[in-house]
C-alpha positions as a LaTeX table, in Angstrom:
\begin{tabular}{lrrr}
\hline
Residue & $x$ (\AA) & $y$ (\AA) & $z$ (\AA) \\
\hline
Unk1 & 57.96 & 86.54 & 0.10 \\
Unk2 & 57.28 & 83.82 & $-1.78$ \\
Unk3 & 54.33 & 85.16 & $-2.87$ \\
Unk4 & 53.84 & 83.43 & $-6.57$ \\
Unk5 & 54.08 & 79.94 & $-4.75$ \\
Unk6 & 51.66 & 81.15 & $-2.23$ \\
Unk7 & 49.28 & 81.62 & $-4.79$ \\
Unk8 & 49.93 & 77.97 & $-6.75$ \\
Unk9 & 48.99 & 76.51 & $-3.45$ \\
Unk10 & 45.62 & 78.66 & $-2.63$ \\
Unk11 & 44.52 & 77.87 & $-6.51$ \\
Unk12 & 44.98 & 73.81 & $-6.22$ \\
Unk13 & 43.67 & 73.64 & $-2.82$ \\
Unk14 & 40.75 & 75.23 & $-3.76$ \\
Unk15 & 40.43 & 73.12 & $-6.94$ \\
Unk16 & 40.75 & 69.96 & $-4.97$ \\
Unk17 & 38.02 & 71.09 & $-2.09$ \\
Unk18 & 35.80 & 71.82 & $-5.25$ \\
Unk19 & 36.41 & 68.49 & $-6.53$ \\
Unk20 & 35.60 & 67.07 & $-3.01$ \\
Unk21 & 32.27 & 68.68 & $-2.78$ \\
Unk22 & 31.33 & 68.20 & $-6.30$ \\
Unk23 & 31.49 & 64.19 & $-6.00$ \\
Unk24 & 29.54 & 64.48 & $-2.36$ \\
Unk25 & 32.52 & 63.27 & $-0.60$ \\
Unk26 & 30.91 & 63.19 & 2.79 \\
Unk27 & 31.42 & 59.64 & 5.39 \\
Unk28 & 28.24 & 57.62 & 5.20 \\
Unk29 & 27.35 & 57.95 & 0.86 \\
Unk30 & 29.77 & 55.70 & $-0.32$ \\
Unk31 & 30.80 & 57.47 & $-3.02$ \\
Unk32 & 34.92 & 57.92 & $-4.06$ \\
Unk33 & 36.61 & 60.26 & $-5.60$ \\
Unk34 & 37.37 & 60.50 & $-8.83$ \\
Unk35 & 41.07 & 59.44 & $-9.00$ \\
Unk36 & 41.70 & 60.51 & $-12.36$ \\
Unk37 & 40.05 & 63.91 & $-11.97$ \\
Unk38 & 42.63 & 64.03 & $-8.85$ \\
Unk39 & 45.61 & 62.75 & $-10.80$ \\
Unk40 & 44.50 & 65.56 & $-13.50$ \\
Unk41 & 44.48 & 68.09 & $-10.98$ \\
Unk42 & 47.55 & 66.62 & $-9.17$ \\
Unk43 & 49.37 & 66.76 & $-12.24$ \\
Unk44 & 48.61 & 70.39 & $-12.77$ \\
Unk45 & 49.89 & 71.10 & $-9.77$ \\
Unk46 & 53.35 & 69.71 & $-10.02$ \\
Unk47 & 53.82 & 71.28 & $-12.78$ \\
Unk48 & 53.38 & 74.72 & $-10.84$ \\
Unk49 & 55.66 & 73.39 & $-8.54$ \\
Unk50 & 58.63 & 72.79 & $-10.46$ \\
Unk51 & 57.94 & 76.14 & $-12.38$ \\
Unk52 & 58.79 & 77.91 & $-8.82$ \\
Unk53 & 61.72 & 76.36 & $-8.05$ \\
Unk54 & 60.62 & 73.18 & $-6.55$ \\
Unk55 & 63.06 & 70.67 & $-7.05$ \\
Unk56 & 61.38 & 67.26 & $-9.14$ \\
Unk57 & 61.75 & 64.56 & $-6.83$ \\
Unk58 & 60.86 & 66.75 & $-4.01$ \\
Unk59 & 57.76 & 67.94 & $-6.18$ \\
Unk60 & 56.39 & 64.76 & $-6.96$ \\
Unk61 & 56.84 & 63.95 & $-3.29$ \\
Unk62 & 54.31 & 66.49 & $-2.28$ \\
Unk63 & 52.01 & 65.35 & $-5.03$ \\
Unk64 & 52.11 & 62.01 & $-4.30$ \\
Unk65 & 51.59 & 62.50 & $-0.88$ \\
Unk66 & 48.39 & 64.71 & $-1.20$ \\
Unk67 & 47.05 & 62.16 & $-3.45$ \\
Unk68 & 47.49 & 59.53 & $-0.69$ \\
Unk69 & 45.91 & 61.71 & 1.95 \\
Unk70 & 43.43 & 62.91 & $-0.01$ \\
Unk71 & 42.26 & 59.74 & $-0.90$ \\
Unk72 & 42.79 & 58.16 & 2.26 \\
Unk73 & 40.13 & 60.83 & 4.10 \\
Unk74 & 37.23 & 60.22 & 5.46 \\
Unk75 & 35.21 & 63.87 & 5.59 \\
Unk76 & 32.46 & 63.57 & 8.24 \\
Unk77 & 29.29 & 65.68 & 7.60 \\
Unk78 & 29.27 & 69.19 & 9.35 \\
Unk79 & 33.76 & 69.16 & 8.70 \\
Unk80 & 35.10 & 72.43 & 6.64 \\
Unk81 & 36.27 & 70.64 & 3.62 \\
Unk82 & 38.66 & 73.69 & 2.77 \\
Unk83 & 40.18 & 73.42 & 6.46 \\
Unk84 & 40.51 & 69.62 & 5.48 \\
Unk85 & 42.22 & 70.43 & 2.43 \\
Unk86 & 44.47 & 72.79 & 4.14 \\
Unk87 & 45.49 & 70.95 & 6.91 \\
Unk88 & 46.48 & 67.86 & 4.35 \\
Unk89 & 48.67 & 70.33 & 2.25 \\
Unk90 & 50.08 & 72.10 & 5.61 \\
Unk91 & 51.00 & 68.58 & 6.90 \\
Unk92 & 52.43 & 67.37 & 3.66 \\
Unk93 & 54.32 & 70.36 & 3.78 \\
Unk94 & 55.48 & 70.24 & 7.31 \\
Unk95 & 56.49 & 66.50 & 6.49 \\
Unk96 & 59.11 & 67.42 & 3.96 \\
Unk97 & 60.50 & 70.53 & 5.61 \\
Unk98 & 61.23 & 68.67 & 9.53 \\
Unk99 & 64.33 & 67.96 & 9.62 \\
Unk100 & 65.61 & 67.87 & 13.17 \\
Unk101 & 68.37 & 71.44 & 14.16 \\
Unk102 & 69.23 & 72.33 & 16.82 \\
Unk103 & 69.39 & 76.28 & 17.83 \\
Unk104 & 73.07 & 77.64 & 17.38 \\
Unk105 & 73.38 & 79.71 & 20.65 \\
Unk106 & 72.38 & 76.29 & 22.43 \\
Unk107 & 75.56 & 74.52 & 20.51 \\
Unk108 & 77.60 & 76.68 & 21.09 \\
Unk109 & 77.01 & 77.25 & 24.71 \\
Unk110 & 77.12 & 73.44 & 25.35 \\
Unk111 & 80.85 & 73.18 & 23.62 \\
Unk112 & 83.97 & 73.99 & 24.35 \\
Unk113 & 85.74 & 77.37 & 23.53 \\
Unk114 & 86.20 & 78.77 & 21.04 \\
Unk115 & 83.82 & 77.09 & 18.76 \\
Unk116 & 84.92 & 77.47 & 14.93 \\
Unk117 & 82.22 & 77.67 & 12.11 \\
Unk118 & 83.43 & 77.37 & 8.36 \\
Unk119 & 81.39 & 78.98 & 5.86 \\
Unk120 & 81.01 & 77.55 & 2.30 \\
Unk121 & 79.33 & 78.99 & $-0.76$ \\
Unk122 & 79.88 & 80.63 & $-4.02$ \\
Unk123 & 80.68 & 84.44 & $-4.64$ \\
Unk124 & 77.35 & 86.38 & $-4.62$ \\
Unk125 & 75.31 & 84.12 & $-2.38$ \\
Unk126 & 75.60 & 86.81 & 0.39 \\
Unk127 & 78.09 & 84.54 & 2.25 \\
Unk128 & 80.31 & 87.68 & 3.63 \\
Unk129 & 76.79 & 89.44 & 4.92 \\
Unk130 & 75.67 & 86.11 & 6.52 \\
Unk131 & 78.86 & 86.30 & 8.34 \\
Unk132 & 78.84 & 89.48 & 10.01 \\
Unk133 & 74.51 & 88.75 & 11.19 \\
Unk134 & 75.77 & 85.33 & 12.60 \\
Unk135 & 78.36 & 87.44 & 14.34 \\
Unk136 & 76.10 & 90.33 & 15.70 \\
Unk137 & 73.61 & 87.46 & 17.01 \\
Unk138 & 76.47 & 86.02 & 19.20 \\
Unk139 & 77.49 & 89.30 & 20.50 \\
Unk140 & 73.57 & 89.61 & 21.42 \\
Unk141 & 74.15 & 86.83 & 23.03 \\
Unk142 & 77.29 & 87.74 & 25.08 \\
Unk143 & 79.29 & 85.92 & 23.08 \\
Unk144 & 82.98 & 87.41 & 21.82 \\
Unk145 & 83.60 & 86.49 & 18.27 \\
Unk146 & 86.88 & 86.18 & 15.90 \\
Unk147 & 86.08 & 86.39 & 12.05 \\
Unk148 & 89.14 & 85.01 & 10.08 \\
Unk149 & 89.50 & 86.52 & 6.01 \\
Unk150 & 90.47 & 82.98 & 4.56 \\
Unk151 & 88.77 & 84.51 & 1.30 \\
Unk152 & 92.28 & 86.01 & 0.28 \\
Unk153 & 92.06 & 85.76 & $-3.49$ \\
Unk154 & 89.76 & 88.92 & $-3.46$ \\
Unk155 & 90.71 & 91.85 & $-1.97$ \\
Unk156 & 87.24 & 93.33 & $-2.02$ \\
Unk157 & 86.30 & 90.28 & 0.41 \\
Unk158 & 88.85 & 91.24 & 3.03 \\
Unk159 & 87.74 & 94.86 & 2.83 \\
Unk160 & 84.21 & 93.87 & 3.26 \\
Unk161 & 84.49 & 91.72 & 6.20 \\
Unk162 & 87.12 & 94.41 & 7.69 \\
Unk163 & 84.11 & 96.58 & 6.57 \\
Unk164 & 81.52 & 94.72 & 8.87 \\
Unk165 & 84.32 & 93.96 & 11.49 \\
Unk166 & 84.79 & 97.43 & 12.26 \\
Unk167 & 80.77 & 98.09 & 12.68 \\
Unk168 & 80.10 & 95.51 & 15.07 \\
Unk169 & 83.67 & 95.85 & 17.24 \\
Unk170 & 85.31 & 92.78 & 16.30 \\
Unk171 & 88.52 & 91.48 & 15.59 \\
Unk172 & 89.30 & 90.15 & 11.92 \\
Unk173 & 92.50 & 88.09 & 11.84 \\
Unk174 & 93.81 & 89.20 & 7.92 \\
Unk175 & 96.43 & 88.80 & 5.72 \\
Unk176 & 97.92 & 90.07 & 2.87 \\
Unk177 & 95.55 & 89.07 & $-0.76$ \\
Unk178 & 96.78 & 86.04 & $-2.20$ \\
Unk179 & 98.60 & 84.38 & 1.41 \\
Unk180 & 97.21 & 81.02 & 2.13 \\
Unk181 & 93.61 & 80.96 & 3.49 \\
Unk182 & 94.43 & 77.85 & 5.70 \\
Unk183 & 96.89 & 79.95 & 7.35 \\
Unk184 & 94.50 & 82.89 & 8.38 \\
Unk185 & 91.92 & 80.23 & 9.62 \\
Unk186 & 94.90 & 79.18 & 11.88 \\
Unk187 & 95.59 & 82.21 & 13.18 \\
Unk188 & 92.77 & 83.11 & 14.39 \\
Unk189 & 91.79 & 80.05 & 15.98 \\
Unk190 & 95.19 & 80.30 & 18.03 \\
Unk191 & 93.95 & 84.72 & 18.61 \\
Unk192 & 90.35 & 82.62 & 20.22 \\
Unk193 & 92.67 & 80.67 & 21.99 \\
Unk194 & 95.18 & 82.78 & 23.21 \\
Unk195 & 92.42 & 85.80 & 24.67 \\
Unk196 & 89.37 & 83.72 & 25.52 \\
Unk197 & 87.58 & 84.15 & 22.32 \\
Unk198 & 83.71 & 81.99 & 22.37 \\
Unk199 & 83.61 & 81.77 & 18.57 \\
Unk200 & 85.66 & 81.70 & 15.44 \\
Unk201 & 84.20 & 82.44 & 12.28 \\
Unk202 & 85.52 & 81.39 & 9.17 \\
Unk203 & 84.55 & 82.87 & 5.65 \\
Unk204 & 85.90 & 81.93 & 2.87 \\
Unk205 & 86.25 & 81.78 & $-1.51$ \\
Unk206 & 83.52 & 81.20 & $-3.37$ \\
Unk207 & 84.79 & 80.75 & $-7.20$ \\
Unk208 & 82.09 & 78.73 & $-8.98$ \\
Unk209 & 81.53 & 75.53 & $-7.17$ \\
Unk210 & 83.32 & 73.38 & $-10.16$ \\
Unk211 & 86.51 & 75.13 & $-9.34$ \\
Unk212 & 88.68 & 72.24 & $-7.97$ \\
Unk213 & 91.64 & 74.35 & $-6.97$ \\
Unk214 & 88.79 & 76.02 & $-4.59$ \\
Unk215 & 87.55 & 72.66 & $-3.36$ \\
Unk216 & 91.23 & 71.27 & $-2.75$ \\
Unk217 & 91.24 & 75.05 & $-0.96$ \\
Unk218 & 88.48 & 74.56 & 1.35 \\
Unk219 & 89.22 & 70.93 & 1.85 \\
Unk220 & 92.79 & 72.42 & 3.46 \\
Unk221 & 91.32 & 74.58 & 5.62 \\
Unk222 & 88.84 & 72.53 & 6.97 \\
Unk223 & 91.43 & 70.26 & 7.74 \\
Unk224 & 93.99 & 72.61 & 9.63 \\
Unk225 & 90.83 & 74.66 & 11.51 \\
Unk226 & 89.00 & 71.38 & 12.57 \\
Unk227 & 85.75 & 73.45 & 12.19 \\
Unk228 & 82.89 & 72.11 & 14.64 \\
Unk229 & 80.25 & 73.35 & 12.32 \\
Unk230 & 80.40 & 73.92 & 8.36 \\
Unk231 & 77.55 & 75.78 & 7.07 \\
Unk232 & 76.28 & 76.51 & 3.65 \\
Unk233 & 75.65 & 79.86 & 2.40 \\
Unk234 & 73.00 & 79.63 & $-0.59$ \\
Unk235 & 71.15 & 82.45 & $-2.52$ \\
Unk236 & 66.69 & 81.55 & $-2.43$ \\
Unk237 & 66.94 & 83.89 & $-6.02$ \\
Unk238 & 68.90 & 80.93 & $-6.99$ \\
Unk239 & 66.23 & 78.46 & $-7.80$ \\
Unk240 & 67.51 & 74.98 & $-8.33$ \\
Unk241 & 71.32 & 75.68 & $-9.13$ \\
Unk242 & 71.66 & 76.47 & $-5.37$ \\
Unk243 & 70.80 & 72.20 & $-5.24$ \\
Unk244 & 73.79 & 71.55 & $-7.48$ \\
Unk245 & 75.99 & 73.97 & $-5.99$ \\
Unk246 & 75.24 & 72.75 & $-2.56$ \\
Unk247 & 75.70 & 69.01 & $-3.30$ \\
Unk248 & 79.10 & 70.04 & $-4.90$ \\
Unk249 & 80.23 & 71.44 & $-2.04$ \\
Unk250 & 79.01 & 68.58 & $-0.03$ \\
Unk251 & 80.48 & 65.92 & $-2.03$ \\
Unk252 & 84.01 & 67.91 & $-2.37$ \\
Unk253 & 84.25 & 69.19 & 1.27 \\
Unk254 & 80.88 & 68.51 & 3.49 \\
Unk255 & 78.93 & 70.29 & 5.48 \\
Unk256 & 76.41 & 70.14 & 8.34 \\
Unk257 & 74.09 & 72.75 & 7.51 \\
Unk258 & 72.22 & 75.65 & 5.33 \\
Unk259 & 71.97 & 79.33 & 5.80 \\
Unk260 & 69.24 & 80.53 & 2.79 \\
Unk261 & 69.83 & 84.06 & 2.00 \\
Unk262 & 67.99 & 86.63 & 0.03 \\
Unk263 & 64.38 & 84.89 & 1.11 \\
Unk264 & 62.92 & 88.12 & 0.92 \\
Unk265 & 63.29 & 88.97 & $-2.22$ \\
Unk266 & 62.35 & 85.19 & $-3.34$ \\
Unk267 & 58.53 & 85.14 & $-5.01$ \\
Unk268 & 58.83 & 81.59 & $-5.72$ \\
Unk269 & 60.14 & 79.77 & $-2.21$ \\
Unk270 & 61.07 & 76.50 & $-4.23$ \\
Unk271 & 64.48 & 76.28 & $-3.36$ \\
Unk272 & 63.32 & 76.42 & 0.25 \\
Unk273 & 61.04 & 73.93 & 0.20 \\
Unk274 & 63.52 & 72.02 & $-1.28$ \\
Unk275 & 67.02 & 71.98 & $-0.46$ \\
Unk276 & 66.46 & 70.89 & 3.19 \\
Unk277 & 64.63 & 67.41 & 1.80 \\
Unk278 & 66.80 & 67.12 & $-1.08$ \\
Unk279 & 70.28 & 67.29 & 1.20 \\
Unk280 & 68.99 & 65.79 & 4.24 \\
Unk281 & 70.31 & 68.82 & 6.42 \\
Unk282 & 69.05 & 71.16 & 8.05 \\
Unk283 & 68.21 & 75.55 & 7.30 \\
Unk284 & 69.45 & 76.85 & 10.42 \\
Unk285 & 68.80 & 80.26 & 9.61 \\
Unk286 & 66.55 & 82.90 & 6.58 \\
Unk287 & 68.36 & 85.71 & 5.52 \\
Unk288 & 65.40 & 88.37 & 4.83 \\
Unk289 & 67.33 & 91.75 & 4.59 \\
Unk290 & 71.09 & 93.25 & 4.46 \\
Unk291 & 70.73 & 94.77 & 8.02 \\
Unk292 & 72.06 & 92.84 & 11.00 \\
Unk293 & 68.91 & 91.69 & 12.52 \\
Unk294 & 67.31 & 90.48 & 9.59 \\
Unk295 & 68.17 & 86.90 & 10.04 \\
Unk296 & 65.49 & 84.36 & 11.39 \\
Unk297 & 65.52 & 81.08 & 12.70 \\
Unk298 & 64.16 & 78.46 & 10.49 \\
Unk299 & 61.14 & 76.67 & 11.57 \\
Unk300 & 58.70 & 74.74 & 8.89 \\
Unk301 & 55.78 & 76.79 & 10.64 \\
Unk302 & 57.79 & 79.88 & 9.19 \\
Unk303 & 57.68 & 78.62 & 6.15 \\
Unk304 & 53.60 & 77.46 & 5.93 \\
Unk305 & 52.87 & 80.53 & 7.64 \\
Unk306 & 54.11 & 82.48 & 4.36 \\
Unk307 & 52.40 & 80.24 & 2.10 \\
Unk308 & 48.81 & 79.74 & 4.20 \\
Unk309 & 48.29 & 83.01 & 6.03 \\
Unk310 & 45.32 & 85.21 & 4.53 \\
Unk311 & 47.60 & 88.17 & 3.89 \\
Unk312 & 49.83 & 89.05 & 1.07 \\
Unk313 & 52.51 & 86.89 & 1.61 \\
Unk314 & 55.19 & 89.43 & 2.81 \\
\hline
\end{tabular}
């Protein structure tokens, strides 16, 4: 996971600690670094970034920052200069990825019932998956869950959430392929209603994100279902069309939140980094596997820890 960016980091933090103890950078010799020997280096290292999926304003961010902090420190003698480093690339990282989220059990349990999430994103993304291991994490948590097959243009997506359904116990509220998809969200918010049901769950179609029939689509259900919560779906393997296709769907319908799927397979971790800063929203959850369980809560430690730890990255 993430593995190539890993690396990108480990070689430029290392460059710039050599640079640092090259030029005797040390509180007390009055000496400064070499700024364009930085910038040079600096440079470099955008460049790295954007080639693994960091998006460009959020690249030059993180370059611009380093620079500042970088420059800005005062190394006492006896300090690790690689820790120093480090820590002033962790922080710069932890700086673009904190953006405040709350935990979804917590929302849930705080609102009233049944609380309806919409889920937005384009065939392929793993959007129908996502669904059924944000499902099995409320059943964990003694939560009973409705999952409504508003994606009624494709078949294949109502057998496939019948599919999952079926697995973990649930009802599905269906209807016949090409009814309206505003209609199924319906019922099954009035199914919550009528049997006690904590949670609604609403998936969706995902035609390519220019499709304005499927905006004017989603638009009408989101408008009959009142969803509390509309989440995201994105693919990591994406790189940076996931940034256009989310702030398509943000600009044609809006939404509150990201679920990034397929992170385990991602060697780059750009669109990670990225999207969060870029959209001003927050990941809520990784998708690292097709099983149930494999779905983790995003944190920016989870994130440094897979591009800082000693090991291979996985």
């Amino acid at each position: 996971m993430f593995n190539r960016l890993k690396e990108k980091f480990s070689i430029f933090k290392k460059k710039v600690s050599d640079e640092i103890k090259e030029e005797g950078l040390i509180e007390g010799f009055g000496k400064k670094l070499n700024e364009k020997r930085l910038n040079e280096i600096l440079d470099e290292f955008e460049i790295s970034l954007l080639e693994n999926d960091v998006a460009y304003d959020v690249a030059e961010e993180i370059r611009n920052k380093i620079k500042e902090n970088i420059l800005g420190k005062k190394i006492k003698w006896g300090q690790d200069i690689d820790k120093v480093v480090e820590d002033i690339f962790k922080k710069t990282i932890y700086d673009i990825l904190n953006i405040e989220s709350k935990d979804l059990i917590a929302i849930v349990n705080e609102s009233e019932k049944p609380y309806v999430i919409m889920f937005l994103g384009i065939n392929g993304t793993g959007k129908t998956t996502t669904i059924a291991k944000i499902a099995n994490l409320f059943i964990k948590n003694n939560y009973s869950v409705v999952i409504a097959a508003s994606d009624t243009f494709r078949a294949g997506a109502i057998d496939q959430l019948e599919y999952h359904a079926n697995n973990l116990q649930i009802t599905l509220i269906k209807h016949q392929p090409g009814s309206d998809p505003a209609s199924v969200a319906f019922d099954a918010i009035s199914h919550a209603k009528a049997r006690g049901k904590h949670v609604v769950l609403i998936d969706t179609a995902g035609r390519m994100q220019t499709n304005k029939n499927l905006m004017e689509e989603m638009k009408k259900i989101k408008r009959v279902a009142k969803p509390n919560l509309v989440i995201f779906v994105g693919d990591s393997l994406a790189g940076n069309d996931i940034i256009s296709q989310a702030i398509t769907f943000d600009k044609e319908v809006g939404f509150d939140a990201v679920i990034l799927c397929k992170v385990d397979a991602d060697a780059k971790g750009g669109s990670a980094i990225s999207i969060a800063h870029v959209l001003k929203k927050p990941i809520i959850y990784l998708g690292t596997g097709q099983g149930y369980d494999d779905l983790v809560k995003f944190t920016p430690e989870f994130i440094i820890e897979k591009l800082f730890s000693k090991d291979n990255g996985s």
